[in-house]
N, C-alpha and C positions, 0 to 999 in steps of 0.2 A: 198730263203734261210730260210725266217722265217718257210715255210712246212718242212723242212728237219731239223730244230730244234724243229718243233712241235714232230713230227712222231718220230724222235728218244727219246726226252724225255717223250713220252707216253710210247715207250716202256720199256724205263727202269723204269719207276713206275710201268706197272704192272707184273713186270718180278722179282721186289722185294720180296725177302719174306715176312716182315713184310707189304705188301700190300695185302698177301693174309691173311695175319693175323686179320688185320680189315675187311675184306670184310667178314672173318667167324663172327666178332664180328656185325657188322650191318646186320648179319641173324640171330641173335639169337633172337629178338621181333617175327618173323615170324615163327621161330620152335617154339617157346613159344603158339604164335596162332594156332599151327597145335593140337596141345594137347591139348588148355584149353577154346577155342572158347565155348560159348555159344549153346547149342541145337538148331535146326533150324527150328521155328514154320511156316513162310513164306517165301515161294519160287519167285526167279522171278526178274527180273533187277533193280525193284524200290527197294524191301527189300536189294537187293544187293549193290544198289548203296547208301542207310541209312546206310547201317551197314560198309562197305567200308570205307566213311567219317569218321565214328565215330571212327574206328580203324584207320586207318591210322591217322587223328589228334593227337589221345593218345598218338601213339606211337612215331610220332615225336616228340611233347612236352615234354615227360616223355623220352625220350632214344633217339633217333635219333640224335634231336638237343638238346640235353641238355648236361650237359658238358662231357662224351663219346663222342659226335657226336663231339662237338669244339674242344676235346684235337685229335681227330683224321685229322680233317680238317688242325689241326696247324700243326704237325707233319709232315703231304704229303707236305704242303705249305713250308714250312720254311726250308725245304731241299732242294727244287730248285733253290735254288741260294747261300746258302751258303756251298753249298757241293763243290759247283765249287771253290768258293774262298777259304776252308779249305782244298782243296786241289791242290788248286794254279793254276788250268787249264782254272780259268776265263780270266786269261791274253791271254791265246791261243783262248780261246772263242771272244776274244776284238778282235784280229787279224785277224780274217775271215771278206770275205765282208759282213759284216750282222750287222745292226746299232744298238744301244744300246738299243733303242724303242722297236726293234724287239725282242730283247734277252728279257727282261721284260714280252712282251705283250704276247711272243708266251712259255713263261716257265709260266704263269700264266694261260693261256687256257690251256696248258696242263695239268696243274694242277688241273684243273675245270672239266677236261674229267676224270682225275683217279677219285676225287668226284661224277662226273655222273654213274662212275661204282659201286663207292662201293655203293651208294645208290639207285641207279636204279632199279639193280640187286633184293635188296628185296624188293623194293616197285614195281616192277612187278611182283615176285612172289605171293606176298601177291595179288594185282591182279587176277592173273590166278588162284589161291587157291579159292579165293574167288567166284570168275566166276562157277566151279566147285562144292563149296562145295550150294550154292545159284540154280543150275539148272540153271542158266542166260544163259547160250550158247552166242552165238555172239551177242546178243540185250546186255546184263547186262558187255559181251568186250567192246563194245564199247561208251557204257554209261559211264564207269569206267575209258575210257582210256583218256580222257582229263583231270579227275582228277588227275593219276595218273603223267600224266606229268607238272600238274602244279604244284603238291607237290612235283615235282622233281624240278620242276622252282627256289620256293621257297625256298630250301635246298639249291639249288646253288648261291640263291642270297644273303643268308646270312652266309653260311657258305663261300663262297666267299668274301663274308666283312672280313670273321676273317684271310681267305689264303692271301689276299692280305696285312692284317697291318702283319700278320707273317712273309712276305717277304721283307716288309719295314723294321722289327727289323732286320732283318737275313743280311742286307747289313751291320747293325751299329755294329752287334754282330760278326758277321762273323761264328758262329760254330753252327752247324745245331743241337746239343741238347741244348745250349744256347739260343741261338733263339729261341726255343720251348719254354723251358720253363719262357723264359723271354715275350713272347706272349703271354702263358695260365696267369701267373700271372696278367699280364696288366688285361687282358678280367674279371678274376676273381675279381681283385678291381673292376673294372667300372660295374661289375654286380652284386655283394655279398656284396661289402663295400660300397661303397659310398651312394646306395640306404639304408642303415642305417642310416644314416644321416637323423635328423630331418629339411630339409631344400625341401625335396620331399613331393607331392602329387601323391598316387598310383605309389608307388617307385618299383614295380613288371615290370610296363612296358618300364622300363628299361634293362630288362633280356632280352638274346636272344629269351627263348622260347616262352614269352610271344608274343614275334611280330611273329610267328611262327602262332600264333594262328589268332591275326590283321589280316595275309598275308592271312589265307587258308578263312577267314569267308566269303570273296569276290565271290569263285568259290564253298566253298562248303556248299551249301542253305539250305542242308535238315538237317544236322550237329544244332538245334536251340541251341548248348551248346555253340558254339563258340561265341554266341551274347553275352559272357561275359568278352568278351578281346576287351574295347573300346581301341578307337582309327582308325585312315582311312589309310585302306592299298593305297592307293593310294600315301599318305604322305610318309610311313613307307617305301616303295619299292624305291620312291624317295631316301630318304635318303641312302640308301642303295647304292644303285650307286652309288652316289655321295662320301660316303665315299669309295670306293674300287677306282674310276676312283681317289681322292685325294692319297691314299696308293700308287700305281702304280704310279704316277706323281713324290712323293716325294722320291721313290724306284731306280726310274729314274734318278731326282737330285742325290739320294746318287750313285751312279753307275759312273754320270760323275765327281763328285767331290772327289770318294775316290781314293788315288793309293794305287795299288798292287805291295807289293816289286817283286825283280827278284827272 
C-alpha cells in the first residue's frame, strides 16, 4: 500500500504546475554558466573535475541551498500533508488499509523524489555541460559522476531536514501556505536571528549553507576553498538525520493525536 501512496503522490507533484515552476528556477545557476563560464585554458578530466567542484559548491552555497533552495524544499514539503487535511480527504486516507507510519514515511520520500528531480535535473546538466565543454568524454563522466551524486546526496539530506520540520508544522498548522510560511519563518530565525546573538562563536555555521560546504569538503578534495567551512561532516550529516528521523516521529505523534472533524 505504502508503493501505491508513493507512486501516486509522486505523480501529482510532478504533474503540478508550480513544480515545474521551480525546476525552471533551479536551472537558472546553469543557464547563467552556459553564458558566463570562464575561457577554457585546460582540457581533460582533471581540469574538469577542478572546475566541476568549484562551480557546483558555489552554486549550491550561493543559490541552490540558500534560501531559494529552502523556501522551495518547504513549499513541496509542507503540502504533503496538509493539503490532505485542508481539504478534508486525510480522514479517507486514515481509512484505507495503510498505517499511519506508512502515510508519513511514504509522503515524505515522495517528497524527497520531487527534490531529487528539481535538483538532479541541473546538477547533471551542469555535468554533462561541463563534460563537453572540458573535452573530458567518458574519463572526465565518470570522474564527475560520483560527485555529482554526492552533491545530490547532500541537497537531499539537508534540504530534507527542512521537508520533514515543514511537514511537522503542516499537521499543527493544517493549511499548506501557513505551513510554509510558518516553516520558512522558523528556519529564518534559527539562521539570521539568533546567530546575532552575542552568546555564539562563528555563529555562520549555524546557516544551512554553511554545512553545505562542511558536507561537500569530505568528497570534494581538489575544491582547497572549502577547507574554510570547519567543522566534521561526519558530525554535521549525523545531526542531520537525526533531526528529520526526530520531525517525522513527532509528525507521527501529531497524526495519532490530532482529530479531524466529519
Amino acid at each position: 500500500m505504502i508503493g501505491v501512496l508513493y507512486s501516486s503522490e509522486v505523480s501529482r507533484i510532478i504533474r503540478a504546475r508550480r513544480f515545474k515552476v521551480m525546476l525552471a528556477a533551479m536551472l537558472l545557476p546553469v543557464i547563467v554558466y552556459f553564458f558566463t563560464h570562464e575561457e577554457i585554458t585546460e582540457y581533460g578530466a582533471r581540469a574538469l573535475e577542478r572546475s566541476f567542484q568549484i562551480v557546483t559548491s558555489e552554486f549550491m552555497v550561493n543559490f541552490w541551498l540558500s534560501v531559494i533552495g529552502q523556501l522551495v524544499a518547504i513549499i513541496l514539503m509542507s503540502d504533503l500533508l496538509a493539503s490532505e487535511i485542508d481539504r478534508g480527504t486525510i480522514r479517507l486516507l486514515l481509512t484505507k488499509p495503510i498505517r499511519k507510519s506508512e502515510i508519513v514515511f511514504g509522503k515524505f520520500l515522495a517528497g524527497l523524489t520531487g527534490l531529487a528531480i528539481l535538483f538532479g535535473v541541473p546538477y547533471m546538466l551542469l555535468q554533462v555541460y561541463g563534460v563537453l565543454l572540458y573535452k573530458a568524454g567518458l574519463e572526465g563522466f565518470t570522474a564527475t559522476l560520483d560527485e555529482t551524486l554526492y552533491a545530490l546526496g547532500v541537497t537531499l539530506l539537508l534540504l530534507g531536514s527542512l521537508g520533514a520540520l515543514a511537514m511537522l508544522l503542516s499537521i499543527l498548522v493544517s493549511r499548506p501556505l501557513y505551513a510554509s510560511l510558518s516553516a520558512f519563518a522558523l528556519v529564518f530565525v534559527a539562521q539570521f536571528i539568533l546567530p546575532q546573538l552575542p552568546f555564539f562563536d562563528n555563529p555562520e555555521r549555524f546557516t544551512l549553507n554553511y554545512q553545505v560546504g562542511v558536507l561537500l569538503k569530505s568528497s570534494f578534495t581538489l575544491h582547497a576553498g572549502l577547507d574554510a567551512y570547519k567543522g566534521e561532516p561526519a558530525m554535521s550529516a549525523l545531526f542531520f538525520v537525526g533531526a528529520i528521523l526526530a520531525a517525522l516521529l513527532f509528525t507521527l505523534l501529531g497524526i495519532y493525536r490530532k482529530e479531524y472533524p466529519e
